[in-house]
Z-matrix of the N, CA and C atoms (Angstrom, degrees):
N
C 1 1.451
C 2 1.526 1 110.86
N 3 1.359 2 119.81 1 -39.54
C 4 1.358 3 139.89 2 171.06
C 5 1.438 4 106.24 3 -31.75
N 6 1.691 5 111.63 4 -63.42
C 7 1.379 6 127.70 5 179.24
C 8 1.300 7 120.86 6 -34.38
N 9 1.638 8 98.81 7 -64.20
C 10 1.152 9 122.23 8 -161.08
C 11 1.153 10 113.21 9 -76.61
N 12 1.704 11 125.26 10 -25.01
C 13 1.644 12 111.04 11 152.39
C 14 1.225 13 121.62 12 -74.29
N 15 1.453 14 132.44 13 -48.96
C 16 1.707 15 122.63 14 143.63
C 17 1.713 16 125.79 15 3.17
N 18 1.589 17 84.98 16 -74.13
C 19 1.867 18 79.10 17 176.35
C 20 1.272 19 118.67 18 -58.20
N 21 1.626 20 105.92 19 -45.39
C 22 1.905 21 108.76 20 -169.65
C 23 1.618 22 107.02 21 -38.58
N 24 1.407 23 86.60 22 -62.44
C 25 1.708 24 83.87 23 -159.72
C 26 1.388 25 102.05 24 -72.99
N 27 1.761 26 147.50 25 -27.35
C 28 1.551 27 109.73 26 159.99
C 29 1.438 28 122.52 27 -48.58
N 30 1.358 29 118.45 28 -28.21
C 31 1.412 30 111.10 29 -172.32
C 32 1.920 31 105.32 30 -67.30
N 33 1.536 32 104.50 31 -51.84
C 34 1.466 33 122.89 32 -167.34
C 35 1.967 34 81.69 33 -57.03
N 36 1.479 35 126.39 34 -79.13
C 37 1.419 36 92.11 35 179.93
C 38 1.365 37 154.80 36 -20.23
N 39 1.678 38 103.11 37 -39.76
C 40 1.603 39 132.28 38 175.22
C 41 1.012 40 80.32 39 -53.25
N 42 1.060 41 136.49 40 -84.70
C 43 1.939 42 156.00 41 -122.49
C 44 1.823 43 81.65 42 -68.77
N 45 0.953 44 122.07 43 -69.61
C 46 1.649 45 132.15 44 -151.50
C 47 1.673 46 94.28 45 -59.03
N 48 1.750 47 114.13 46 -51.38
C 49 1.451 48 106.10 47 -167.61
C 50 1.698 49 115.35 48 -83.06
N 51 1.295 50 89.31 49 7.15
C 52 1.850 51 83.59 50 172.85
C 53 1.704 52 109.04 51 -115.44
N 54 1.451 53 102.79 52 -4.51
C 55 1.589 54 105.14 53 167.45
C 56 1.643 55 110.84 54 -75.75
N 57 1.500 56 106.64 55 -43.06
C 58 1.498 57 110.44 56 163.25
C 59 1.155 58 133.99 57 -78.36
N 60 1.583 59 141.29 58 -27.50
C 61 1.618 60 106.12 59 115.75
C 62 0.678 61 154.82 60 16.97
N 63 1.598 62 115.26 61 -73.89
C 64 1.310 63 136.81 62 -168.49
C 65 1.421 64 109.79 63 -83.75
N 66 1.694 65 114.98 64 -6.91
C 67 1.697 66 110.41 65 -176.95
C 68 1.620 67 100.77 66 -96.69
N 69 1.520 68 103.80 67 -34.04
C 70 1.698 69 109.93 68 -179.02
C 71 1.682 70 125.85 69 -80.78
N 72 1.218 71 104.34 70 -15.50
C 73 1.385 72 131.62 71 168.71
C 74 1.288 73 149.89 72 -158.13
N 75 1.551 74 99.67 73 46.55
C 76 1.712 75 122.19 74 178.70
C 77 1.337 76 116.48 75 -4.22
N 78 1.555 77 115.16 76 122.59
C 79 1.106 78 109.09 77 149.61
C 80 1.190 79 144.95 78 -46.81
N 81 1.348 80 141.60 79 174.16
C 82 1.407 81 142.13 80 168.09
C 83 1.751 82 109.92 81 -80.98
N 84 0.865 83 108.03 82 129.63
C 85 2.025 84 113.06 83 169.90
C 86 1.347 85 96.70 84 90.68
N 87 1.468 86 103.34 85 -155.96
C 88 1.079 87 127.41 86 163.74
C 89 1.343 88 152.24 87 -70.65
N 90 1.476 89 84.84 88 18.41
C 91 1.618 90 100.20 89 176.47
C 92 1.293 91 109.37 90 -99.07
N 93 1.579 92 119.99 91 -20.42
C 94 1.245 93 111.92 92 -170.42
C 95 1.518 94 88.18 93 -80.46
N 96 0.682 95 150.49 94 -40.51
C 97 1.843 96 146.51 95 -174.46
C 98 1.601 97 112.45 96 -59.26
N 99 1.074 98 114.91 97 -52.05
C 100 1.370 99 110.42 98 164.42
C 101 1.597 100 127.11 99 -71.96
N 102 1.250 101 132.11 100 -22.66
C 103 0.870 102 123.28 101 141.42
C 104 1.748 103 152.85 102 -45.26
N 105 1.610 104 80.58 103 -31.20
C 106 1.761 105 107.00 104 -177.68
C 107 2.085 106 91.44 105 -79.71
N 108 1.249 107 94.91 106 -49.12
C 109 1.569 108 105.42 107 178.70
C 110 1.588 109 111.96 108 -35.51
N 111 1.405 110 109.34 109 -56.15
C 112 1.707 111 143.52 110 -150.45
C 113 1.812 112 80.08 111 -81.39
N 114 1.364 113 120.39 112 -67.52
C 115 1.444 114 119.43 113 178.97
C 116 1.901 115 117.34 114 -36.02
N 117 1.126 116 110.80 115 -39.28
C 118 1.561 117 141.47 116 -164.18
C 119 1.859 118 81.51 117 -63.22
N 120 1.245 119 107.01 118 -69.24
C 121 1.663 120 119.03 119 -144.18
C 122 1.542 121 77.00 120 -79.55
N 123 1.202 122 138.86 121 -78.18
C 124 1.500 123 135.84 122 -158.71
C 125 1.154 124 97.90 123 -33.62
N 126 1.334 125 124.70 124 -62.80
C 127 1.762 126 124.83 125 -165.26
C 128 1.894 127 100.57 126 -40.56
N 129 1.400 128 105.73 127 -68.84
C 130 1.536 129 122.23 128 -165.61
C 131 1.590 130 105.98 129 -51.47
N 132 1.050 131 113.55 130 -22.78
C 133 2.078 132 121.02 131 -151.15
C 134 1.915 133 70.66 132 -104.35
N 135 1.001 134 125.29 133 -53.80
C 136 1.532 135 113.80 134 -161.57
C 137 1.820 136 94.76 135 -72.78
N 138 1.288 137 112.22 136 -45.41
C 139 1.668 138 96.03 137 -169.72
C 140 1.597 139 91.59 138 -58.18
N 141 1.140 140 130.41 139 -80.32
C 142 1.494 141 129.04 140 -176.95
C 143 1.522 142 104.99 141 2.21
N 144 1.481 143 120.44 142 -89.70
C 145 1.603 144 115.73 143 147.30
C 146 0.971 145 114.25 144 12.89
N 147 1.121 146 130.51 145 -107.60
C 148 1.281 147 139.94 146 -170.92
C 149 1.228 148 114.61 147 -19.22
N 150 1.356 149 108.07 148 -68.51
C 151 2.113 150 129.39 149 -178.39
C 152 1.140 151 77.18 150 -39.25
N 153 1.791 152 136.61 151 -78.66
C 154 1.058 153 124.84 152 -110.59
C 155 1.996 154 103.78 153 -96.20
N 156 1.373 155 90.15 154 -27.65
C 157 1.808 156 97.31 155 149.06
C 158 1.327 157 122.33 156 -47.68
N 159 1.014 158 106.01 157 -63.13
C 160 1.767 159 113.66 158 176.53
C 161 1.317 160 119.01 159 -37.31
N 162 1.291 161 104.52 160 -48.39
C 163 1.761 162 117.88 161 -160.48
C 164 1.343 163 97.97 162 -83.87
N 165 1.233 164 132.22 163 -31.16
C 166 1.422 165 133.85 164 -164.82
C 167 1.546 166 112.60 165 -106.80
N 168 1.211 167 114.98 166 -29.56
C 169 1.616 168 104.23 167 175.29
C 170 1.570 169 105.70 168 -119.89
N 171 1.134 170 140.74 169 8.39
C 172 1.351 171 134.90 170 177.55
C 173 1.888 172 108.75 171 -60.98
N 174 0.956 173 115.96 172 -23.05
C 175 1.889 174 135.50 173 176.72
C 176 1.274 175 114.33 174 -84.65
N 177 1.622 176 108.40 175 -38.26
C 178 1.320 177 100.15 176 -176.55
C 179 1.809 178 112.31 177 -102.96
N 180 1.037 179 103.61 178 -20.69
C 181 1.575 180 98.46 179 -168.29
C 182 1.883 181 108.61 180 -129.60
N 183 1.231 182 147.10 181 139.50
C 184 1.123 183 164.90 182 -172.43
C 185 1.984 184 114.61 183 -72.54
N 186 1.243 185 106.59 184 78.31
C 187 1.046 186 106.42 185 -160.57
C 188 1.676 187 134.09 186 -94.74
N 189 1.009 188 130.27 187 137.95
C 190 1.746 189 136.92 188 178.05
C 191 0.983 190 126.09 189 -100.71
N 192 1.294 191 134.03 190 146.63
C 193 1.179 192 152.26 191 -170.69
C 194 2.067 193 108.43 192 -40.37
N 195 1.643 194 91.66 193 -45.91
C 196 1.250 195 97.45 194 175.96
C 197 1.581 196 143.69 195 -73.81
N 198 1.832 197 95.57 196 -23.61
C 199 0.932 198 118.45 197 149.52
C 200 1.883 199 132.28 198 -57.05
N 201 1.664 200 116.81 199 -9.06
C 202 1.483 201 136.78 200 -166.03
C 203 1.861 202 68.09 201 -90.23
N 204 1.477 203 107.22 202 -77.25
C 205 1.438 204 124.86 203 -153.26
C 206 1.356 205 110.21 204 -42.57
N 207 1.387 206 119.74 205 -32.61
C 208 1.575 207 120.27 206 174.82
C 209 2.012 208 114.39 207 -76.13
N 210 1.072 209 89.78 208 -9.13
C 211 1.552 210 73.09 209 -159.48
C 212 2.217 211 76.33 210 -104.48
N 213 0.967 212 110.84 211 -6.20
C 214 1.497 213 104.53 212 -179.62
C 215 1.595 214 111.74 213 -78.62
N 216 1.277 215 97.38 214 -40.56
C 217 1.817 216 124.07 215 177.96
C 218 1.461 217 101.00 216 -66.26
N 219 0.836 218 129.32 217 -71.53
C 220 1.452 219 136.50 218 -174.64
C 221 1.255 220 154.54 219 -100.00
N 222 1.536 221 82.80 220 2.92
C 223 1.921 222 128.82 221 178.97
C 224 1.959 223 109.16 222 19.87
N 225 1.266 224 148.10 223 -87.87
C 226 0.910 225 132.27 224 -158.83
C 227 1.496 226 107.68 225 -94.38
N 228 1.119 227 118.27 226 4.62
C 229 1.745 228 112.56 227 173.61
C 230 1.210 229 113.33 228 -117.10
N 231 1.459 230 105.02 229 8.65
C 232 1.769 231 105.75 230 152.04
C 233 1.113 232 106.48 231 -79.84
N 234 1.538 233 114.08 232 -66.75
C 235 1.498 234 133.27 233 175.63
C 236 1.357 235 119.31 234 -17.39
N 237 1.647 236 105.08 235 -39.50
C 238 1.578 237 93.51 236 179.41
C 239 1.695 238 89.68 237 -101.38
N 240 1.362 239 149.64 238 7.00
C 241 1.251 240 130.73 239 154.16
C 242 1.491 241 126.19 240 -65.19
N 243 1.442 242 122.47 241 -37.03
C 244 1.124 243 152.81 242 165.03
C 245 2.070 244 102.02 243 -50.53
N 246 1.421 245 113.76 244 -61.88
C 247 1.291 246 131.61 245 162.61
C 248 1.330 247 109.06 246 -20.61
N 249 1.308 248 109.22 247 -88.93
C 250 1.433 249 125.14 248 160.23
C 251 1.407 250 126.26 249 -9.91
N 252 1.273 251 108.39 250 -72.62
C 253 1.730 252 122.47 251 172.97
C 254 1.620 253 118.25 252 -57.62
N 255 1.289 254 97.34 253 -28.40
C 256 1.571 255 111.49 254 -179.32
C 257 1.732 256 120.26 255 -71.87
N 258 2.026 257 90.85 256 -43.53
C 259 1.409 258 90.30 257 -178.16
C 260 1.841 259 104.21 258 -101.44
N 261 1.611 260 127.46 259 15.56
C 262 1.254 261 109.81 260 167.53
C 263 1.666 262 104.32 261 -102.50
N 264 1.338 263 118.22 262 -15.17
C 265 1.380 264 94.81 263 159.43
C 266 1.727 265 127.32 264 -77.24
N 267 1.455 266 99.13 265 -33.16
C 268 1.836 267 100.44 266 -176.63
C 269 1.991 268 98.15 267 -47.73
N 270 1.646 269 102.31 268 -46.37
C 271 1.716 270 92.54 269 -178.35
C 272 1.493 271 118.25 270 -71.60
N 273 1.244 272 108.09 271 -14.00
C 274 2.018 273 107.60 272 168.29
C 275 1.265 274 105.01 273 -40.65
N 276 2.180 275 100.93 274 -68.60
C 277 1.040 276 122.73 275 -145.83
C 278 1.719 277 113.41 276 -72.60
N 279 1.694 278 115.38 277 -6.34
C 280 1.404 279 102.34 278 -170.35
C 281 2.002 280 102.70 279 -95.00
């Protein structure tokens, strides 16, 4: 599982540094449009994230600013890092 959030977020980085790129030095055709598009939805799908971070771990876990910034950056493979921490303390605590 370790891995597999590892990879996400190099890939979800990939994804982020070629969307920004793409704002400072547009591609040619139609890629730069779909990309700008793809930038549009990532932003919105990651704030969503966020809300939905907020609402769900603000009770259980002690949270930082930086902790907002990770789950914005990398939206569902924080989510399940956060997951993790959430459900190895609930099994500490029973």
């Amino acid at each position: 599982m370790q891995f597999f959030i590892m990879a996400g977020k190099a890939a979800t980085l990939f994804a982020w540094l070629i969307m920004a790129y793409n704002l400072m030095a547009p591609f040619t055709g139609n890629i730069a449009v779909i990309l700008n598009i793809l930038l549009a939805i990532t932003i919105f799908m990651h704030c969503f994230q966020v809300v939905i971070f907020h609402t769900l771990f603000k009770s259980l876990l002690t949270l930082k600013k930086s902790d907002y910034f990770s789950v914005f950056a990398f939206g569902i493979f924080s989510l399940l890092k956060y997951r993790s921490q959430v459900m190895q303390k609930l099994a500490k605590s029973s």
